[in-house]
PDB file of N, H, CA, C and O in Angstrom:
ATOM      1  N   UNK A   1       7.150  25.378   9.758  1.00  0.00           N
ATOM      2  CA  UNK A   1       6.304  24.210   9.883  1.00  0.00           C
ATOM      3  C   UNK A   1       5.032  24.382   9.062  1.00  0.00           C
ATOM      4  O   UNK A   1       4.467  23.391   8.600  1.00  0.00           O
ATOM      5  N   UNK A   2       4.674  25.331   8.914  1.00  0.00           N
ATOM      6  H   UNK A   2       5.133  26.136   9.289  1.00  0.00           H
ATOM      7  CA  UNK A   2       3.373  25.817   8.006  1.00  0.00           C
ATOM      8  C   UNK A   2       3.687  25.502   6.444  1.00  0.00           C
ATOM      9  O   UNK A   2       2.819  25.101   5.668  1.00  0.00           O
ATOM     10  N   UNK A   3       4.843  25.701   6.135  1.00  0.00           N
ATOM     11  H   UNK A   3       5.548  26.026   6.765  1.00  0.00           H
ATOM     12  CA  UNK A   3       4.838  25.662   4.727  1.00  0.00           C
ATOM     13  C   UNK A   3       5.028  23.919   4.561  1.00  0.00           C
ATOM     14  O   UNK A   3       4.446  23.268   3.694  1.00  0.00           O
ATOM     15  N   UNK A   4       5.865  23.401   5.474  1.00  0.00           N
ATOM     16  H   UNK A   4       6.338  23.930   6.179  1.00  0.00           H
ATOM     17  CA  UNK A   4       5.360  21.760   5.507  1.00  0.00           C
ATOM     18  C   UNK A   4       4.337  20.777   5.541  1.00  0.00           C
ATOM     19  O   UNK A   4       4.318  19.558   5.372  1.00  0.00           O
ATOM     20  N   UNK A   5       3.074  22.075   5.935  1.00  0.00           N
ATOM     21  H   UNK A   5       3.089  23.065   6.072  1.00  0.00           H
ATOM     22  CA  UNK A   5       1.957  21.245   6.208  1.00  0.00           C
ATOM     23  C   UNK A   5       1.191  21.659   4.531  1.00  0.00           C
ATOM     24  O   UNK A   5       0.361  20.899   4.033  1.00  0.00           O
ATOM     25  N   UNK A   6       1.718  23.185   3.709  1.00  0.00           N
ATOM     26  H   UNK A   6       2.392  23.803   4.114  1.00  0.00           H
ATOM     27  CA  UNK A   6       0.990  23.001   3.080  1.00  0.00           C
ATOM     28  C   UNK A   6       1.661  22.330   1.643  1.00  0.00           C
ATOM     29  O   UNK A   6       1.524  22.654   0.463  1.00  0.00           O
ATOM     30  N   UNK A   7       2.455  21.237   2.310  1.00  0.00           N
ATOM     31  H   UNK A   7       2.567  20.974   3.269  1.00  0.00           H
ATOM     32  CA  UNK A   7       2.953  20.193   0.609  1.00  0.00           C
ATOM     33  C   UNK A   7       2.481  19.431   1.206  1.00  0.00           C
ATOM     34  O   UNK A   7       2.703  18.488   0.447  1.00  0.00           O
ATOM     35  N   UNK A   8       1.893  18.949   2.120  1.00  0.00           N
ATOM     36  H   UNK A   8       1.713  19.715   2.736  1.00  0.00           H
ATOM     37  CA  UNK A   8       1.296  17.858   2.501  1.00  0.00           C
ATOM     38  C   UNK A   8       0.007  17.445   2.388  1.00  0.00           C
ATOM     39  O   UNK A   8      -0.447  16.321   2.602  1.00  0.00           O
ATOM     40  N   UNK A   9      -0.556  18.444   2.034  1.00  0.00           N
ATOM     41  H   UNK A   9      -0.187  19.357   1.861  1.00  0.00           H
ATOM     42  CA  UNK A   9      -2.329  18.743   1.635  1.00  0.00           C
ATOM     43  C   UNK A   9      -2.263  17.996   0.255  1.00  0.00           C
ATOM     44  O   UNK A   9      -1.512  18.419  -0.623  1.00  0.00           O
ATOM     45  N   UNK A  10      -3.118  16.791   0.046  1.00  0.00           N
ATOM     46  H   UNK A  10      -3.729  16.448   0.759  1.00  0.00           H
ATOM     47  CA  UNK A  10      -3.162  16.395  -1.161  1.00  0.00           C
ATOM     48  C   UNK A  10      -4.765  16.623  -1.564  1.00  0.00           C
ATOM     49  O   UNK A  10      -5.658  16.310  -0.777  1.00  0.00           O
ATOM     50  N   UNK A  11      -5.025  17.181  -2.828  1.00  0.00           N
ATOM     51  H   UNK A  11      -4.299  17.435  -3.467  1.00  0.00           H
ATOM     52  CA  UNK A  11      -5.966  17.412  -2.961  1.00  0.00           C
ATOM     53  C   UNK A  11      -6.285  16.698  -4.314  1.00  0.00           C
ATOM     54  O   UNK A  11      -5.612  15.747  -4.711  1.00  0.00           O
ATOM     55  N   UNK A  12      -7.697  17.376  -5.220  1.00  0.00           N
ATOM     56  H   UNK A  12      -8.244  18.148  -4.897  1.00  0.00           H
ATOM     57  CA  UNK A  12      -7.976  16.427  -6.379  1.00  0.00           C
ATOM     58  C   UNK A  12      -6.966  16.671  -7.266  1.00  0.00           C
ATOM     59  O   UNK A  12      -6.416  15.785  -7.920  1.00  0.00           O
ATOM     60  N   UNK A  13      -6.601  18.249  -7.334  1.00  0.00           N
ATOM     61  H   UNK A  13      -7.048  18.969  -6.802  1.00  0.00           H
ATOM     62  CA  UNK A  13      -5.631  18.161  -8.559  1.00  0.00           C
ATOM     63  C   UNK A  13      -4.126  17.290  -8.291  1.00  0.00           C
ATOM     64  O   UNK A  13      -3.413  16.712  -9.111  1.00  0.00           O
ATOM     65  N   UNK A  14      -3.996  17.430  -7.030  1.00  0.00           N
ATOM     66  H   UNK A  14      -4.575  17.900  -6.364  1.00  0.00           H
ATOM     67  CA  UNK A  14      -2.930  16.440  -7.186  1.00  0.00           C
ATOM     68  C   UNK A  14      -2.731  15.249  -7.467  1.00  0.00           C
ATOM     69  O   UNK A  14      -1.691  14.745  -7.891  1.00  0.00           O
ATOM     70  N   UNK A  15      -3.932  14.651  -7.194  1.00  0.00           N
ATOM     71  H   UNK A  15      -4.778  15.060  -6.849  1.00  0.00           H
ATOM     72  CA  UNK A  15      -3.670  12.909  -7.328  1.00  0.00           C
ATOM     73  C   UNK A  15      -4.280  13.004  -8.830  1.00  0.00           C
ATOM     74  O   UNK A  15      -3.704  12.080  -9.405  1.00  0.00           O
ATOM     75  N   UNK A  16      -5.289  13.739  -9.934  1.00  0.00           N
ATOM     76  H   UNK A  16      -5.756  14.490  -9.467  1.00  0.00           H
ATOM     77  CA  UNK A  16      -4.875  13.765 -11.085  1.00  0.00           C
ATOM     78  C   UNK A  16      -3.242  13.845 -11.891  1.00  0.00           C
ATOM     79  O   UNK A  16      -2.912  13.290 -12.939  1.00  0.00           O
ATOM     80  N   UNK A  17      -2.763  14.355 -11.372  1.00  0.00           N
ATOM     81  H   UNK A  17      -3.032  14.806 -10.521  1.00  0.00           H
ATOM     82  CA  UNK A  17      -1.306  15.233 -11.569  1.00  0.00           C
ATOM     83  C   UNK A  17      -0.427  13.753 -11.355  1.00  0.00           C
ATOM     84  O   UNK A  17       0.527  13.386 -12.042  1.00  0.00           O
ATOM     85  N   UNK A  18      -1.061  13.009 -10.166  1.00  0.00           N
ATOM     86  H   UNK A  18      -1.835  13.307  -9.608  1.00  0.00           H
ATOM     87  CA  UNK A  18      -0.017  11.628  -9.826  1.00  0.00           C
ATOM     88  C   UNK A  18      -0.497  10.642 -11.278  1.00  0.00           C
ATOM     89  O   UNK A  18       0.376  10.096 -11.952  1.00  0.00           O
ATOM     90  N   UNK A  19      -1.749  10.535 -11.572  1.00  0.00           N
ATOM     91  H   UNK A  19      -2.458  10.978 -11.024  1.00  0.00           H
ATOM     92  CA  UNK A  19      -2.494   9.400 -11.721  1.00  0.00           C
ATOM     93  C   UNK A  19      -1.660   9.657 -13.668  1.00  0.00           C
ATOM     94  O   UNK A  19      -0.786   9.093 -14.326  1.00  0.00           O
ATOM     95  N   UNK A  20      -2.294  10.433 -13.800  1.00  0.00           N
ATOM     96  H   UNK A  20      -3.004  10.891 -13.265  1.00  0.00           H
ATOM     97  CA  UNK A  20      -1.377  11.280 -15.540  1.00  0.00           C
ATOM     98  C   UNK A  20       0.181  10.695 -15.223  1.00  0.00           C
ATOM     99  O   UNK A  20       0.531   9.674 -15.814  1.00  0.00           O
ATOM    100  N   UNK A  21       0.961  11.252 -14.433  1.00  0.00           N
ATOM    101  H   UNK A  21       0.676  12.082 -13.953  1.00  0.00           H
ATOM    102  CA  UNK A  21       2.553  10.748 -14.529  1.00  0.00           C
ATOM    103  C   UNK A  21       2.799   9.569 -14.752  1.00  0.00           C
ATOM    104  O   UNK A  21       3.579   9.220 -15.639  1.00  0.00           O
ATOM    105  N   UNK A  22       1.858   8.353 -13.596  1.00  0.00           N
ATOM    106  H   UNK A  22       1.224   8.636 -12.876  1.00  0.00           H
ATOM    107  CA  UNK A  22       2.072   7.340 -13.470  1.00  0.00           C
ATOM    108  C   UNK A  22       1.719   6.333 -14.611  1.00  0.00           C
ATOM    109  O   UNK A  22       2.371   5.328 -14.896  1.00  0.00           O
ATOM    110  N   UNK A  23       0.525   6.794 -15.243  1.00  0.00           N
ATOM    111  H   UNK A  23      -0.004   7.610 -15.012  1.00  0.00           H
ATOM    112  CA  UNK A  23       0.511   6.467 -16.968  1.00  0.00           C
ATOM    113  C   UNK A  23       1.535   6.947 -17.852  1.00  0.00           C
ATOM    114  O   UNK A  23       2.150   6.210 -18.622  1.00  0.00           O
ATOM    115  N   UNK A  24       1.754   8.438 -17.717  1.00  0.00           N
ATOM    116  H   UNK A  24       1.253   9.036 -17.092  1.00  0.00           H
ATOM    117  CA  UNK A  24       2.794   8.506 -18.886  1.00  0.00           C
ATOM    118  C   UNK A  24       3.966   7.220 -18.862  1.00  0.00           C
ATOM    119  O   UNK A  24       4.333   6.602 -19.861  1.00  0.00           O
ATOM    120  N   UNK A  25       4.447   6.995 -17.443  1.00  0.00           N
ATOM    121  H   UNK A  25       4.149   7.498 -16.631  1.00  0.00           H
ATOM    122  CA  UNK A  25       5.730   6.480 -16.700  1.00  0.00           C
ATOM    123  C   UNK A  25       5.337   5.047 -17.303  1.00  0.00           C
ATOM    124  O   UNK A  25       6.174   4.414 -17.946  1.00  0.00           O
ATOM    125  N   UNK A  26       4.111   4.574 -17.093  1.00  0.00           N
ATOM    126  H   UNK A  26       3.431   5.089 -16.571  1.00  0.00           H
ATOM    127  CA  UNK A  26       3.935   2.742 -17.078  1.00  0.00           C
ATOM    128  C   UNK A  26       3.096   2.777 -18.090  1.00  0.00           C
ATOM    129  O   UNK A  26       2.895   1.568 -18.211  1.00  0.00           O
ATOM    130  N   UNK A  27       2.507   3.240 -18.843  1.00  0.00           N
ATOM    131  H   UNK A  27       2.671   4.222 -18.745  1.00  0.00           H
ATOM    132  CA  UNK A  27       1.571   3.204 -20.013  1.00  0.00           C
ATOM    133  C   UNK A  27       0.256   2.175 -19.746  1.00  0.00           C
ATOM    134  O   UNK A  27       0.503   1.129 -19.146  1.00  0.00           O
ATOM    135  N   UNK A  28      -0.751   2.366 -20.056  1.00  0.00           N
ATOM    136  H   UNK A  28      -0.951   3.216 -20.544  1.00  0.00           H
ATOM    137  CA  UNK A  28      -1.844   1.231 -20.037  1.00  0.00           C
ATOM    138  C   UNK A  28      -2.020   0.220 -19.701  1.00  0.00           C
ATOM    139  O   UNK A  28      -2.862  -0.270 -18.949  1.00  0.00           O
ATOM    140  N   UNK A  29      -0.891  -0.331 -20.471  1.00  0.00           N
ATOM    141  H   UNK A  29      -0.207   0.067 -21.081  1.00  0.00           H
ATOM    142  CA  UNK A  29      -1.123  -2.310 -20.031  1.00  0.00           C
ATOM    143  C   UNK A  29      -0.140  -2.754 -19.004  1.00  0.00           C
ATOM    144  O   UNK A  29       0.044  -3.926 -18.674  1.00  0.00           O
ATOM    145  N   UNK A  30       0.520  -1.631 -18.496  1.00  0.00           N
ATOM    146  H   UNK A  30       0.371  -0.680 -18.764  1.00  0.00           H
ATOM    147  CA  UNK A  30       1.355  -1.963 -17.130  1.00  0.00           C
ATOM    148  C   UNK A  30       0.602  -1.782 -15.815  1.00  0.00           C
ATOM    149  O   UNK A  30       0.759  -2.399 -14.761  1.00  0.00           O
ATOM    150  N   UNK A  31      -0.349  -0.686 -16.146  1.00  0.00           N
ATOM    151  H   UNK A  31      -0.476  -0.185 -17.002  1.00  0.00           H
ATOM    152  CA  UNK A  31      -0.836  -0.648 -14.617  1.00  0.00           C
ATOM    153  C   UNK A  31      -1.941  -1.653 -14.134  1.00  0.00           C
ATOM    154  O   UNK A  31      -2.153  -1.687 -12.922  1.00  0.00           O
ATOM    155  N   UNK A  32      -2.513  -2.303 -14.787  1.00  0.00           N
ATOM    156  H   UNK A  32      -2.340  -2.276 -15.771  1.00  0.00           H
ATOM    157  CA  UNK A  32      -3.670  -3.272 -13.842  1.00  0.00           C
ATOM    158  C   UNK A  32      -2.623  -4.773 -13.398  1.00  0.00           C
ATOM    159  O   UNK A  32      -2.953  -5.637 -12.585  1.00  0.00           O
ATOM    160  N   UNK A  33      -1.452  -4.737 -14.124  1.00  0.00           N
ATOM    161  H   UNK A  33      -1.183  -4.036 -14.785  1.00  0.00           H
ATOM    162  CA  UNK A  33      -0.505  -6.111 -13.476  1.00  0.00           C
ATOM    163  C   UNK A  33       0.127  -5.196 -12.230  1.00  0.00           C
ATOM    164  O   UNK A  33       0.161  -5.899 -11.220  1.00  0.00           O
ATOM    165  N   UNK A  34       0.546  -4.097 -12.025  1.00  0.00           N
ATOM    166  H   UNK A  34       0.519  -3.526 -12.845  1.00  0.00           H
ATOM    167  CA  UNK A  34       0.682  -3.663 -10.704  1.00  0.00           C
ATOM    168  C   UNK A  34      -0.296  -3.607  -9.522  1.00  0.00           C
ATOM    169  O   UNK A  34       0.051  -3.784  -8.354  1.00  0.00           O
ATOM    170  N   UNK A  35      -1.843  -3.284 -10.018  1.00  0.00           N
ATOM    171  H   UNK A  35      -2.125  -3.140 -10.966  1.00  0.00           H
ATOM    172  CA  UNK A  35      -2.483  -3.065  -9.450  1.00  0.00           C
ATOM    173  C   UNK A  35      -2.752  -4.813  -8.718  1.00  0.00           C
ATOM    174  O   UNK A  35      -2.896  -4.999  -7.510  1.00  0.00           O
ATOM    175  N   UNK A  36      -2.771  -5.980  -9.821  1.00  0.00           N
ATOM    176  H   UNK A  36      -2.654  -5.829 -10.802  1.00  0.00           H
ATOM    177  CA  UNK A  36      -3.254  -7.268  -9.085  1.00  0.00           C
ATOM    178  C   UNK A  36      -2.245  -7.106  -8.484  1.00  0.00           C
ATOM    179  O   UNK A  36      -2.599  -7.225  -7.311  1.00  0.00           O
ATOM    180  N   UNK A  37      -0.598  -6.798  -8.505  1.00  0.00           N
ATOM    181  H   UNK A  37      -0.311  -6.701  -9.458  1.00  0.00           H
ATOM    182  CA  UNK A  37       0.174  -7.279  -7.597  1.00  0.00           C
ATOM    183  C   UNK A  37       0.268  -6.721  -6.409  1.00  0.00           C
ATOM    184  O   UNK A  37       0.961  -7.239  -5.532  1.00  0.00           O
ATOM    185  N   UNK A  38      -0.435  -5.553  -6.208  1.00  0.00           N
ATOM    186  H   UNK A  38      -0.997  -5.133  -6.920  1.00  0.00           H
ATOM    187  CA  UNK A  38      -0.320  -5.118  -5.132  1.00  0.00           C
ATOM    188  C   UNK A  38      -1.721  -5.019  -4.487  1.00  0.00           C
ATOM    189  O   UNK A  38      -1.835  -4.278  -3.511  1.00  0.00           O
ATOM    190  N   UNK A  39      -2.709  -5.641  -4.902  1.00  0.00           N
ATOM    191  H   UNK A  39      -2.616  -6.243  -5.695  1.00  0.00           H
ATOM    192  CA  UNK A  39      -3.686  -6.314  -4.174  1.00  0.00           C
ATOM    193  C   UNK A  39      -2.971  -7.671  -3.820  1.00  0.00           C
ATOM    194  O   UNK A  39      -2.697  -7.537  -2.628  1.00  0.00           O
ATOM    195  N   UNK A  40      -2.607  -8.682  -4.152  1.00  0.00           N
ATOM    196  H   UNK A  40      -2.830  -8.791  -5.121  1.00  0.00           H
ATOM    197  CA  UNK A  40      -2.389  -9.773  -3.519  1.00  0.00           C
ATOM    198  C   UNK A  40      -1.211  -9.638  -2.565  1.00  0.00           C
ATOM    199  O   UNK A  40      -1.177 -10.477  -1.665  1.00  0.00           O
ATOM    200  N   UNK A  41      -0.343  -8.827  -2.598  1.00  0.00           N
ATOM    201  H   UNK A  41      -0.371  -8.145  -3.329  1.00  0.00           H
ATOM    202  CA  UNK A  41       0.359  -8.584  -1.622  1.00  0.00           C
ATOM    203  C   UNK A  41       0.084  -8.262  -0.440  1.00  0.00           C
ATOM    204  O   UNK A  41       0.683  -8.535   0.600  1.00  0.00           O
ATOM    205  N   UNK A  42      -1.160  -7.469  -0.674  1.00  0.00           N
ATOM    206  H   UNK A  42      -1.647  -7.248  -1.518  1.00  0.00           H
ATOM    207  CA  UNK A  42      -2.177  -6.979   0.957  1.00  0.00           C
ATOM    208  C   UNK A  42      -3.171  -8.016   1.156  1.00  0.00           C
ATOM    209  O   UNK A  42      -3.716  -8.310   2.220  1.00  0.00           O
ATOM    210  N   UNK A  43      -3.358  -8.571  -0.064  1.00  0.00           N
ATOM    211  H   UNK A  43      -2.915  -8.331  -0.928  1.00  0.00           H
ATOM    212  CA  UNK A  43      -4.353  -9.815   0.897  1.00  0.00           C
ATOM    213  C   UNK A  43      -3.408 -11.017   1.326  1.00  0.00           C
ATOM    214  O   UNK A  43      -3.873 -11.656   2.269  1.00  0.00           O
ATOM    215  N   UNK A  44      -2.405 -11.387   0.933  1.00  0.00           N
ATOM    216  H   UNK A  44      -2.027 -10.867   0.167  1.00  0.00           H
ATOM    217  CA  UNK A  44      -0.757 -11.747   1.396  1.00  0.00           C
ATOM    218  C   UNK A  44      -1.214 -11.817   2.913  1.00  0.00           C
ATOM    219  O   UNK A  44      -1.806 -12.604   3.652  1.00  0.00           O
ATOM    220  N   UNK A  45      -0.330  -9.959   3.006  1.00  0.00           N
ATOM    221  H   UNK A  45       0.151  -9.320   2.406  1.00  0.00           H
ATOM    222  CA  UNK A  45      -0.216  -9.582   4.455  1.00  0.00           C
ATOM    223  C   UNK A  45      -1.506  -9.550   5.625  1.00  0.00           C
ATOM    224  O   UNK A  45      -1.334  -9.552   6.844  1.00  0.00           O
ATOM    225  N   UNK A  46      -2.726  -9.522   4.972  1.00  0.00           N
ATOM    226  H   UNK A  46      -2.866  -9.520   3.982  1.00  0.00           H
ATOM    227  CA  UNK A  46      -3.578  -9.809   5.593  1.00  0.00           C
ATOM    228  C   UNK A  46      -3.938 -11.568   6.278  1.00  0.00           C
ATOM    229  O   UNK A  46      -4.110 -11.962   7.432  1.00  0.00           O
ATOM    230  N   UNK A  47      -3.938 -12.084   5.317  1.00  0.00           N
ATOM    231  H   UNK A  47      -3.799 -11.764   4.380  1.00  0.00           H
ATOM    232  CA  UNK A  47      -3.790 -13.586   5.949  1.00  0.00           C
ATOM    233  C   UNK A  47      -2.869 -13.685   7.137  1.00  0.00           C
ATOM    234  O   UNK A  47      -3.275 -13.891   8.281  1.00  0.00           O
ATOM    235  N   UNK A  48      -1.106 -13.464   6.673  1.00  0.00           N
ATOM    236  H   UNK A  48      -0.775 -13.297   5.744  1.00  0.00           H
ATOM    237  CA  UNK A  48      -0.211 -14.182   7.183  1.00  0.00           C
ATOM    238  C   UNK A  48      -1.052 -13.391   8.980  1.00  0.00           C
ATOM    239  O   UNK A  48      -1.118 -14.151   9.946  1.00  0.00           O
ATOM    240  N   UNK A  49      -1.458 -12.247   9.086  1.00  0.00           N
ATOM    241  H   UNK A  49      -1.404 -11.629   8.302  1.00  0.00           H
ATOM    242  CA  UNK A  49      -1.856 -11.198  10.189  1.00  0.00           C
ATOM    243  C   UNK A  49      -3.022 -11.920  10.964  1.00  0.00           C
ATOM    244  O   UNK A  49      -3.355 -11.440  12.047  1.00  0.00           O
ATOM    245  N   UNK A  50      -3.479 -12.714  10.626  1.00  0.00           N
ATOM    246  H   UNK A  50      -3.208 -13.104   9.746  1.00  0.00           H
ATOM    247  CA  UNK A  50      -4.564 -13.216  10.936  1.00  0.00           C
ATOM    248  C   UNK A  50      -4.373 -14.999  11.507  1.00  0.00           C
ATOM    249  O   UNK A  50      -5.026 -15.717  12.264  1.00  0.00           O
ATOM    250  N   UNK A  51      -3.197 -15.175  10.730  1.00  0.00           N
ATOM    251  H   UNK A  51      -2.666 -14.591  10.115  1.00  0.00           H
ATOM    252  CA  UNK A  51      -2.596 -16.543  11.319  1.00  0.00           C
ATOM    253  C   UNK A  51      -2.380 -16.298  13.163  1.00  0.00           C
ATOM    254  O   UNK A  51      -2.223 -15.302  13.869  1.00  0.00           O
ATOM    255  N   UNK A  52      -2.478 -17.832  13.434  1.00  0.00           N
ATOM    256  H   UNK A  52      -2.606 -18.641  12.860  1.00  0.00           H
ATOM    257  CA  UNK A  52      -1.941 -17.705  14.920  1.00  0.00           C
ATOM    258  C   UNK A  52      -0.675 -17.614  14.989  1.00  0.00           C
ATOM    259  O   UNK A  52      -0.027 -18.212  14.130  1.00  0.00           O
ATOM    260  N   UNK A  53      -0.080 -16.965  15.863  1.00  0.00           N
ATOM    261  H   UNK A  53      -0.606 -16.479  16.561  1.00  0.00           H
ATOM    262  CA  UNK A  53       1.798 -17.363  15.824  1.00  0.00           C
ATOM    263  C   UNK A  53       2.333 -18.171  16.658  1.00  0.00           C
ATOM    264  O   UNK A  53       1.613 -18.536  17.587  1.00  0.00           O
ATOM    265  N   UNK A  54       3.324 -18.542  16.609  1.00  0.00           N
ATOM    266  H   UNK A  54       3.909 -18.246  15.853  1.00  0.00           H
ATOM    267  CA  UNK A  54       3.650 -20.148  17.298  1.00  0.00           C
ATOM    268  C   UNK A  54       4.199 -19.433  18.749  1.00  0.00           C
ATOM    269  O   UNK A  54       4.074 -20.133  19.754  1.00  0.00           O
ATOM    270  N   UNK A  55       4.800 -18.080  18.912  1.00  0.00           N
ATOM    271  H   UNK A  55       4.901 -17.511  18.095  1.00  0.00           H
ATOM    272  CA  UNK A  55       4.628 -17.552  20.553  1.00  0.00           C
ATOM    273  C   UNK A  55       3.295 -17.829  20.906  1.00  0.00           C
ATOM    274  O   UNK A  55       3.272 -18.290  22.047  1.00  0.00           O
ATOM    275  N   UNK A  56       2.133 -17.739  20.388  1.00  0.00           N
ATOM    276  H   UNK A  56       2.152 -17.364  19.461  1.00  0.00           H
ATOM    277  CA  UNK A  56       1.407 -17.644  21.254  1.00  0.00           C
ATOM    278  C   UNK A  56       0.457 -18.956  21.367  1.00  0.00           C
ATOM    279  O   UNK A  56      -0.665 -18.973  21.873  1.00  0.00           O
ATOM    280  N   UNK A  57       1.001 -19.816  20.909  1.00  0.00           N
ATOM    281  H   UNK A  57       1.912 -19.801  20.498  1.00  0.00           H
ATOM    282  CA  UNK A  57       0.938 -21.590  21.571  1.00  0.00           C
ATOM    283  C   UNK A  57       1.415 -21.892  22.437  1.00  0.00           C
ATOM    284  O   UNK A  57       0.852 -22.574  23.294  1.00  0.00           O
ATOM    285  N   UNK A  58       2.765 -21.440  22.524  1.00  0.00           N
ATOM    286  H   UNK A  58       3.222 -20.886  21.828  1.00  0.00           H
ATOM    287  CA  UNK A  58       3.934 -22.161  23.320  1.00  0.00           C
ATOM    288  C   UNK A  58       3.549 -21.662  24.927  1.00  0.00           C
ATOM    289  O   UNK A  58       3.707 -20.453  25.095  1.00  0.00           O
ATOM    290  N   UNK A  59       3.312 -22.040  25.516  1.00  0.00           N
ATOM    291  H   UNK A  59       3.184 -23.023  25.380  1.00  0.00           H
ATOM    292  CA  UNK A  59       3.422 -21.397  26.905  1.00  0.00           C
ATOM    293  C   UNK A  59       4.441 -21.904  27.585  1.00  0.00           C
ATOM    294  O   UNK A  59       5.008 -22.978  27.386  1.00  0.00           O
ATOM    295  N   UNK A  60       4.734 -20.815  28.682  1.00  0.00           N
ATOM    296  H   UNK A  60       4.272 -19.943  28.844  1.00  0.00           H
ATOM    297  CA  UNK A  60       6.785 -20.990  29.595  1.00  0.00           C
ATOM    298  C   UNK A  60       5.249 -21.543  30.867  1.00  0.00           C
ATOM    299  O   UNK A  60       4.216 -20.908  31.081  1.00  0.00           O
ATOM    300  N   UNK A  61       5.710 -22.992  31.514  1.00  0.00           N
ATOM    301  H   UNK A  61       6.549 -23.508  31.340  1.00  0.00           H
ATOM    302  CA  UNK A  61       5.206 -23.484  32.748  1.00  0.00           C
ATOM    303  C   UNK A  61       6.367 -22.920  33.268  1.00  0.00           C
ATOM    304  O   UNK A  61       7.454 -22.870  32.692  1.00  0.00           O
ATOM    305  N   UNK A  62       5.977 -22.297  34.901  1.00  0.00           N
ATOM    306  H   UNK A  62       5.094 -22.337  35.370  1.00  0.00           H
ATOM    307  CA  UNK A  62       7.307 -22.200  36.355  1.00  0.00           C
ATOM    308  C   UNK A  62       7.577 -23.029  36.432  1.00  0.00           C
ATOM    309  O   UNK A  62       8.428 -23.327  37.271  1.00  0.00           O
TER     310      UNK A  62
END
């Protein structure tokens, strides 16, 4: 269990190590159209989260 916890430690060099791949992988002008798309996807999921839901209109009368 110890050696599981230590691949799980992310530190600076690693997310350099991610941030380098993920350019080599998508090059420059790919990553800020991922990046809007996955901001509007969380502000998406944030709205729909914030809507009322129609269970909790409906009430069951006895």
């Amino acid at each position: 269990m110890e050696t599981l916890s230590f691949f799980l430690v992310i530190g600076w060099p690693q997310i350099v190590l991610i941030a380098v791949v993920i350019l080599l992988l998508f090059g420059g002008r790919k990553i800020p159209e991922l990046m809007r798309g996955l901001g509007s996807g969380i502000k998406e999921f944030k709205d729909a989260s914030k809507e009322p839901s129609d269970q909790e209109d409906t009430k069951i009368e006895p």
